[in-house]
C-alpha positions, 0 to 999 in steps of 0.5 A: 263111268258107264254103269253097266255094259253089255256087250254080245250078249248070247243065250241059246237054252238047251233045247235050241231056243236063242233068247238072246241073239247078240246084245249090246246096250250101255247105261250112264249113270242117272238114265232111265233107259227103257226095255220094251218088246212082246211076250217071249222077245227075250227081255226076262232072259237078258234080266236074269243074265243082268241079275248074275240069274243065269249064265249067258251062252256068249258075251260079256256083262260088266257093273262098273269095271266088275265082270258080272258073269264070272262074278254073279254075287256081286251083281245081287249085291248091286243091283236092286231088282222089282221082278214081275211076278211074286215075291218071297217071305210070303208071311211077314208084313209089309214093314218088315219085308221093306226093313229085311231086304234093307238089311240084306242089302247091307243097311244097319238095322237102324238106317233101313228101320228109317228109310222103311218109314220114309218109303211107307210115308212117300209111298201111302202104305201107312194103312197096310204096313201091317198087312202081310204080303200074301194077304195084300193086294196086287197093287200094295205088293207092287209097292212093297216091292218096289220100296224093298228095291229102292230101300238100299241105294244101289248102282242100278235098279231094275224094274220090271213092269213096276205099275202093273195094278196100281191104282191111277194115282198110285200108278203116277206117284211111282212115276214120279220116284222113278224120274226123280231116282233118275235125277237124283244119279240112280241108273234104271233098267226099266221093262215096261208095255205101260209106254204112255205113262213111262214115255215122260221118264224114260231117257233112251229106249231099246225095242227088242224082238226075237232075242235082237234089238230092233231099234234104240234111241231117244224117245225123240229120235224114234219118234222121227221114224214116224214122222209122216204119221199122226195118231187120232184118238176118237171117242165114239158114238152110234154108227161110227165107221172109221174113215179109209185113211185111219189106220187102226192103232193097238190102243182102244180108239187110236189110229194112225194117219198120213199126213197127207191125208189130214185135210180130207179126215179133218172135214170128215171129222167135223161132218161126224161129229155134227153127226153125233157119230164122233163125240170127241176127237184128238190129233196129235204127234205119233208116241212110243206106243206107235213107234213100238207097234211100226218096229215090231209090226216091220219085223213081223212083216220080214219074218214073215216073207 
């Protein structure tokens, strides 16, 4: 059974702005489906409408058989949720944030006691369990929240940009929970711009812009979009100039390359490096980073003729 359906999904606000401009996604349990579009796309928007947050303009939103817009409590009590921004019970710790938000979430007080432990092991929060969540740091409150989410089993789980200031081996200790929630049965809602790292977990993926999805797929079929491309990642030394048929890419010293133009920069490539003006160079398939800046990068181009 699909765990969420979304169906026309409309959210024009007040003062005319259109959020949402008629969504359609469906999630089956155990997939990681990944949300992805710049500041203001209308992914926080159709969030809220997801958590029973706001009320949509038009369309409908069903958890399992339930209507979600005309019974927005029992989306808070099925869905666990990672918001991006800060969390309440600013004073208590670490521990009983993680402990209280399982007991919300309907565990008895000696189950959500034990699975508190078990988070704060897997997660490495021993040391700041007693830590409140005012006084921790970025990356701890990012992990407490992520543990409080995850504390109770819940039908979907959203997350919103859950690495955001976690140290690196944190960072892909996390990564790896989310694949194995999403092995282990768990749906996951996950809005991300962290695409090179969330790019081994997610199973299919939107790109939303302007309140519409502008492309959704596997992770392997949008890439075909691409296809006549190649990214190039240079480490760089003195006096470096790109050569004409690198296009510069949105990640720090990655381009974008025709493949017909590969044997020309190859000898490039080489000259450069004996040159010392390349120290390193790395060519490879196109990733969701270039998948994402062509779609966004074709809307602008329409929006703006």
């Amino acid at each position: 059974m699909t765990v969420i359906a979304i169906k026309d999904l409309t959210k024009r606000y007040r003062n005319g702005t259109l959020a949402n401009d008629g969504i359609s996604l469906a999630l089956e349990p155990g997939e990681i489906y990944g949300l992805l579009g710049p500041n203001g796309a209308g992914k926080t928007t159709l969030v809220r409408q997801v958590l029973g947050l706001l009320k949509p303009t038009s369309g409908s939103i069903a958890l399992g058989e339930v209507d979600i817009v005309a019974d927005p409590g029992h989306a808070r009590r099925h869905i666990g949720f990672l918001p991006q921004g800060q969390f309440d019970m600013q004073a208590v710790h670490v521990d009983e944030f993680i402990e209280t938000i399982g007991r919300l979430r309907g565990l008895s007080r000696a189950d959500s006691r034990q699975r508190t432990e078990e988070l704060i092991e897997r997660l490495d929060l021993g040391q700041f369990r007693k830590t409140t969540i005012h006084a921790a740091s970025g990356g701890v409150r990012r992990l407490t929240g992520f543990a409080a989410a995850v504390v109770a089993r819940a039908r979907l789980l959203v997350l919103d940009e859950p690495t955001n200031d976690i140290d690196p081996v944190r960072r892909q200790m996390l990564w790896g929970m989310i694949d194995e929630l999403g092995r282990e049965g768990s749906t996951v809602l996950l809005v991300t711009h962290n695409l090179a790292e969330a790019e081994r977990v997610i199973d299919r993926l939107a790109i939303i812009d302007h309140g519409r999805i502008l492309r959704e797929g596997t992770p392997s079929s949008l890439r075909s979009l691409v296809t006549e491309r190649l990214r190039v990642e240079l480490t760089v030394g003195d006096g470096f100039s790109p050569h004409r048929a690198l296009v510069k890419d949105s990640s720090p010293g990655a381009y974008l390359l025709d493949q017909d133009d590969l044997p020309a920069v190859s000898v490039w490539l080489s000259a450069e490096r004996a040159a010392g003006t390349v120290v390193d160079f790395r060519i490879g398939p196109p990733t969701l980073d270039d998948i994402y800046t062509a779609t966004v990068g074709d809307r602008e181009l329409v929006a703006a003729k």
